[in-house]
C-alpha positions in Angstrom: 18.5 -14.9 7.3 18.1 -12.3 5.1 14.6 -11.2 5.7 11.8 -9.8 3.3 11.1 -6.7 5.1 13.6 -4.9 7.4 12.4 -1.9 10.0 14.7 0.7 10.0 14.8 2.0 13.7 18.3 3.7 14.9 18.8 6.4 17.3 17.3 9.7 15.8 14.0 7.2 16.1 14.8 5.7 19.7 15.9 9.6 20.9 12.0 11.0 19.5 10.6 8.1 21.7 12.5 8.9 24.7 11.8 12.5 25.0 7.9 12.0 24.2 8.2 9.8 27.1 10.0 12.2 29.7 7.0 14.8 27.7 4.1 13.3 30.0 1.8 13.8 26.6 1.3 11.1 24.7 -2.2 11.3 22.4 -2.9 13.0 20.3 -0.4 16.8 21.1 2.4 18.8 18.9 3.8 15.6 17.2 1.0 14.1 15.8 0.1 17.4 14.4 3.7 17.8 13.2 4.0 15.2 11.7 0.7 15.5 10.0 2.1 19.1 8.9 5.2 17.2 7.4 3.2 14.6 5.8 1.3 17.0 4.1 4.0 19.0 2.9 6.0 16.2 1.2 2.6 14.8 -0.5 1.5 18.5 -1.5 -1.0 18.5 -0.7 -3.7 20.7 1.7 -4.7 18.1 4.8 -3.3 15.2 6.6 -4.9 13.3 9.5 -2.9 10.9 11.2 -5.1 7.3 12.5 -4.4 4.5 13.7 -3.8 2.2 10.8 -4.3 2.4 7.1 -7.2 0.2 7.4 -8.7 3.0 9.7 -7.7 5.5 7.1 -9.5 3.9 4.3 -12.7 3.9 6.9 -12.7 7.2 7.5 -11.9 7.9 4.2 -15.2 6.7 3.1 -17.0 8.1 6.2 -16.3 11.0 5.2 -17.5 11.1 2.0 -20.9 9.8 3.1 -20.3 6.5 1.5 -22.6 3.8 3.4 -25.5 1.7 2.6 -26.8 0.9 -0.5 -23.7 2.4 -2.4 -21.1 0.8 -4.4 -16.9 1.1 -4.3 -15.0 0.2 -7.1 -11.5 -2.2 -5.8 -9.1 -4.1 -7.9 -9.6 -8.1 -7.2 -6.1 -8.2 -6.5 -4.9 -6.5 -3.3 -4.7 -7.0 0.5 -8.1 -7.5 2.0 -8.3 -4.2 3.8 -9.2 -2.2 0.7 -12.7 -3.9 0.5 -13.4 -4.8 3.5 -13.6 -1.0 4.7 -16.2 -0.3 2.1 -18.1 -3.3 4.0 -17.2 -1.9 7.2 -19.2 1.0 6.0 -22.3 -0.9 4.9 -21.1 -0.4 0.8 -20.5 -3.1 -1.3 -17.3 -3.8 -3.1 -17.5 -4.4 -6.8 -14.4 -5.9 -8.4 -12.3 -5.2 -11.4 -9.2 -7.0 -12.8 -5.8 -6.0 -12.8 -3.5 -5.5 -15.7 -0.8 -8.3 -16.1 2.4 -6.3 -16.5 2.3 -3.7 -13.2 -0.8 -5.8 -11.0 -2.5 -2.5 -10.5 -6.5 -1.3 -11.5 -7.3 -2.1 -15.1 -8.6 1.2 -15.8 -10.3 0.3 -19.1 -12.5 -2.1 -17.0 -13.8 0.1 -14.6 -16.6 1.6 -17.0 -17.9 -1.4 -16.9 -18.2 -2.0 -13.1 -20.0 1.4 -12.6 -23.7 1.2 -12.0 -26.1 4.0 -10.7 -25.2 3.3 -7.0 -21.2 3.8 -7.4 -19.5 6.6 -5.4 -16.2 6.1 -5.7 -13.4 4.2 -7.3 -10.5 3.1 -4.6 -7.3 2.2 -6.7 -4.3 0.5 -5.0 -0.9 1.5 -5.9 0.4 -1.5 -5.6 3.8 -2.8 -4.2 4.9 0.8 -4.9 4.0 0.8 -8.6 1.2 3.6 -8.9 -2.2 3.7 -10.9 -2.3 5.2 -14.3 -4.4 8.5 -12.3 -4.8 10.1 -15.7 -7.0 7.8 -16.9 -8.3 6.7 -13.5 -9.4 10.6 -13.1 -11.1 11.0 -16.2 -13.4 8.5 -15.6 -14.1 9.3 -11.9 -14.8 13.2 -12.8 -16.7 12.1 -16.0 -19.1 9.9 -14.2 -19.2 12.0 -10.6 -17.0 9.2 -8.6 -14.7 9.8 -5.1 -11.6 8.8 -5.8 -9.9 7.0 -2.5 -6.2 6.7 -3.1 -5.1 3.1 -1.2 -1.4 4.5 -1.2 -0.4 2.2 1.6 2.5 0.7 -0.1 3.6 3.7 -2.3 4.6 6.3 -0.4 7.2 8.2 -2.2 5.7 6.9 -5.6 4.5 9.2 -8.3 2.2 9.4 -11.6 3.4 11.8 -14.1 5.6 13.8 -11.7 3.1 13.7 -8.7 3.0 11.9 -6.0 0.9 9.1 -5.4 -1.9 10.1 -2.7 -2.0 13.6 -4.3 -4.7 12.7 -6.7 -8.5 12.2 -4.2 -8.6 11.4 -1.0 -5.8 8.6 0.2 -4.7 6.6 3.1 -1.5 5.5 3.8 0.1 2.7 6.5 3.2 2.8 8.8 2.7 -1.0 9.8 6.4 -2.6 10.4 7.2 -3.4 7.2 5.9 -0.3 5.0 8.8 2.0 4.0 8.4 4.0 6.8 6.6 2.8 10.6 5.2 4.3 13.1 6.1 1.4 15.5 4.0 -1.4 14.2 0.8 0.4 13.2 -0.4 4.1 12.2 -1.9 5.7 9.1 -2.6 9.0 7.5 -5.7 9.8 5.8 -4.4 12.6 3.0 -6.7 15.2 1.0 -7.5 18.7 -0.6 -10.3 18.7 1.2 -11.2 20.9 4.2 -14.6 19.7 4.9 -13.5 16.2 4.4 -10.6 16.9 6.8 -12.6 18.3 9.1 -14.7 15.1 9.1 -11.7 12.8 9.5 -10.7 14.4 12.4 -13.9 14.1 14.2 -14.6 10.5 12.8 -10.8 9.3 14.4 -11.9 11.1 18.1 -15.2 9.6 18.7 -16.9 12.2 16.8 -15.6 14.9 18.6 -13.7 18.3 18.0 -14.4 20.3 21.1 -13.7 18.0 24.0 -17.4 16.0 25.6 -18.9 17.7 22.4 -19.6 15.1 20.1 -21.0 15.7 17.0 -21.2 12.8 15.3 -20.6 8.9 15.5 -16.6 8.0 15.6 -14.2 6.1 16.0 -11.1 5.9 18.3 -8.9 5.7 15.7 -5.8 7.7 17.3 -2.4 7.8 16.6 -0.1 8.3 20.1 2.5 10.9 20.0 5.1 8.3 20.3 4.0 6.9 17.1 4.1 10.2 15.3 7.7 11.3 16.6 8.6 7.8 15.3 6.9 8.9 12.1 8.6 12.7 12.4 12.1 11.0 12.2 11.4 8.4 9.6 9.8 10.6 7.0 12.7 12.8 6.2 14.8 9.8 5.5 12.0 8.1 3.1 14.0 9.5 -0.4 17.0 8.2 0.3 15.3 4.9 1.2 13.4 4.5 -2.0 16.2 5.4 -4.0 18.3 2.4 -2.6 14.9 0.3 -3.0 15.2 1.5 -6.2 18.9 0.6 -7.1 18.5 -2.5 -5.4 15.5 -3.4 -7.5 17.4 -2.3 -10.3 20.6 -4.7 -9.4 18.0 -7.4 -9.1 16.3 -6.9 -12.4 20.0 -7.2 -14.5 21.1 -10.2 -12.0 18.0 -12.5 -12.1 17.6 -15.0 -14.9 14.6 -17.4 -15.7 11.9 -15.6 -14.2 9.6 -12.3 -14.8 11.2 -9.1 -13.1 8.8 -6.6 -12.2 8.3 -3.2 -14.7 7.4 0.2 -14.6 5.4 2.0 -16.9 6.0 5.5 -18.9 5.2 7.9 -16.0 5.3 5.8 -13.4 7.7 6.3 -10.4 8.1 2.9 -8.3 9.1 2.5 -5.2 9.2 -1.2 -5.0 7.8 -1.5 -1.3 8.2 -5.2 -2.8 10.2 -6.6 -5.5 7.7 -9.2 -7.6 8.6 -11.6 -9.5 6.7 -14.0 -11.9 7.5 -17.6 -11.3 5.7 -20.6 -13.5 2.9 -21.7 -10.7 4.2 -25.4 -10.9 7.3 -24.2 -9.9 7.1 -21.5 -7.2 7.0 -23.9 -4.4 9.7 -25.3 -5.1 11.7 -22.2 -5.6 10.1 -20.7 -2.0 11.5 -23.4 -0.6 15.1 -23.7 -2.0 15.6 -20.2 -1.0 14.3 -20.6 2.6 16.9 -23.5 2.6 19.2 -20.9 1.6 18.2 -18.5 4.4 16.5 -15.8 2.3 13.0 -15.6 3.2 10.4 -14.7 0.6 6.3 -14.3 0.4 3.6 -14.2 -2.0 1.5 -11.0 -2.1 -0.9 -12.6 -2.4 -2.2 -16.0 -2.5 -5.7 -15.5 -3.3 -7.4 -12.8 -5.0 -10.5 -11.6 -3.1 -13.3 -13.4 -5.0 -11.7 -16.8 -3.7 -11.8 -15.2 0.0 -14.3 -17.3 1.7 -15.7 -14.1 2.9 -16.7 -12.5 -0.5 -17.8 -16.0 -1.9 -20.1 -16.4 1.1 -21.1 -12.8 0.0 -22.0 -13.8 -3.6 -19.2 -11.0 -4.6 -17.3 -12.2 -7.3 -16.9 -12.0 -11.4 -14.3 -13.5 -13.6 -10.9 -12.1 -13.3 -8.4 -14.2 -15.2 -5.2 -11.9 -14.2 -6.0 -11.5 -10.9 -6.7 -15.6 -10.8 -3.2 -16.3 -12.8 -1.0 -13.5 -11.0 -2.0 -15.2 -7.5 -0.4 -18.3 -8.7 2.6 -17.1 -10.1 3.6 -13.7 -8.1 6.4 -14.2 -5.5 8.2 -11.1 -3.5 11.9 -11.2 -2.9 14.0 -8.8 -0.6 14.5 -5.3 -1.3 14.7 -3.1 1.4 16.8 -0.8 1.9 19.0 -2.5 4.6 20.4 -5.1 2.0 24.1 -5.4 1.1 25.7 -5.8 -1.8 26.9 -9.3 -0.5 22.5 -9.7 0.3 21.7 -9.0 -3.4 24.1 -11.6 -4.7 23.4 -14.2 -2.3 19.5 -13.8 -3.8 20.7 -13.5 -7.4 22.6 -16.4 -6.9 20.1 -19.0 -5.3 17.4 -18.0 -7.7 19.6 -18.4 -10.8 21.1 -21.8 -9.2 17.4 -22.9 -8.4 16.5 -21.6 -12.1 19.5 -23.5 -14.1 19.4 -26.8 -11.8 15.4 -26.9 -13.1 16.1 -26.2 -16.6 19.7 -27.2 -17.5 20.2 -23.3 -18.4 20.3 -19.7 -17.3 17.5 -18.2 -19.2 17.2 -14.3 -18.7 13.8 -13.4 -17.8 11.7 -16.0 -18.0 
């Protein structure tokens, strides 16, 4: 089975686990703060605070900004449910915007019209490693006052005009098992120029606490272990190379495929394709998930349902009309792309989507 998503553990990570086991310390000591010093480095920027998931990053993200009741976060419609569902965690209300049709990320010319007097902040999702137009994002946010809370968890490694995604506000990052880097199935880092707002994060992931029984305000135990972090500490250096051969293998894919939509990427964008989407007519993606599964290459839609139709936000009364969103749901579908693939991998996918493809229409169309 060739699989969508591939963790790459060998034995720089298994040694780093070992030894922090023979250590006797394992929360919260030297290698979660090196590997928050690391992280920080190769983002550039000041502070990063390692948690316990991104989900927990995003949290404490907006914890630490004082977002809470009564205010209002700006989220695209289309993206994994976490990214909302903190700003409810915190007692804010998510207010949707569409995505644009071509990269699935924010549509920044419709996020004027989602602000009202109670926004705070504006939480754009890089997503599957294609990053937000930030220039345009920014304006807007520093014109009208607005947070901006990076949700970089499947874009680490990508960049906007030269910097890297995550650099821009405040972000949070995951290492769950199939992000380009893990932690050992969970673990996130909250990112940010910010001292006070580190400062914050740090207390709100240690139940509130800096100086040990002191606590100073009300957290969380959101903690990444040591073993997590050296897992992190030997993953990150080798996160360039991995992107580059996500890259060349996306790449591969884009010139092999025929009869469906291959994914872009925009002037200034650097994409790191944590997944490779395609567009596939809505009638016909079942049918293609399937012939491929037959074929032993497993595939997945990210994602099924945009959160409007999630029977959480409909029981909510959040919800709008976002035709992208509602048509991309339908059509998107994510083949293998990690960086484990062969050469043999790639054309065993390019050949049973192209013979899946021509067997539907009688011919090998290129792109759709």
């Amino acid at each position: 089975m060739i699989r969508i998503a591939q963790p790459a553990i060998g034995p720089e990570e298994e040694a780093a686990v070992l030894a922090v086991l023979r250590s006797g310390r394992l929360a919260l000591g030297e290698r979660v703060a090196a590997f928050e010093e690391a992280f920080a480095a190769y983002l550039g920027v000041r502070h990063a605070v390692a948690v316990s998931s991104g989900t927990a990053a995003l949290v404490v993200a907006m914890r630490a900004h004082g977002i809470g009741a009564d205010d209002e976060v700006v989220v695209p419609v289309f993206t994994f449910a976490a990214t909302a569902n903190a700003a409810l965690l915190v007692g804010a209300q998510p207010v949707f915007v569409d995505i644009r049709a071509d990269d699935y990320t924010i549509d920044v010319a419709q996020i004027e019209a989602a602000i009202t007097p109670r926004t705070r902040a504006i939480v754009p999702v890089h997503l599957y490693g294609h990053p937000v137009d930030m220039t345009a994002l920014g304006e807007i946010a520093q014109r009208r006052g607005l947070v901006v809370i990076e949700d970089a968890c499947q874009a680490l490694g990508a960049s906007w005009q030269g910097r890297k995604a995550g650099a821009f506000g405040t972000a949070s990052f995951s290492f769950y098992a199939t992000k380009s880097i893990t932690t050992g199935g969970e673990g996130g880092m909250l990112t940010t120029d910010d001292g006070e707002v580190a400062r914050r994060a740090r207390l709100l992931r240690n139940q509130g606490e800096e100086e040990r029984y002191v606590t100073e305000l009300l957290g969380h135990n959101f903690r990444l272990t040591e073993i997590a972090a050296a897992l992190g500490l030997a993953q990150l250096p080798k996160l360039d190379g991995w992107n580059e051969h996500r890259r060349a293998n996306a790449a591969w894919l884009s010139e092999h495929l025929e009869g469906v939509v291959t994914p872009v990427e925009r002037p200034g964008a650097h994409h790191v394709y944590q997944q490779y989407t395609v567009r596939v007519p809505s009638n016909q993606r079942d049918a293609l998930c399937a012939a491929l599964r037959e074929q032993e290459i497993e595939t997945a839609v990210y994602y099924p349902r945009p959160l409007h139709r999630q029977p959480l936000y409909q029981k909510l009364g959040i919800g709008g009309s976002f035709p992208q969103a509602e048509r991309a749901s339908q059509e998107v579908l994510s083949l293998p792309v990690h960086p484990a693939l062969t050469q043999d991998d790639l054309e065993r996918i390019a050949a049973a989507v192209n013979g899946v493809r021509r067997r539907r229409t009688g011919v090998g169309t290129r792109r759709g």
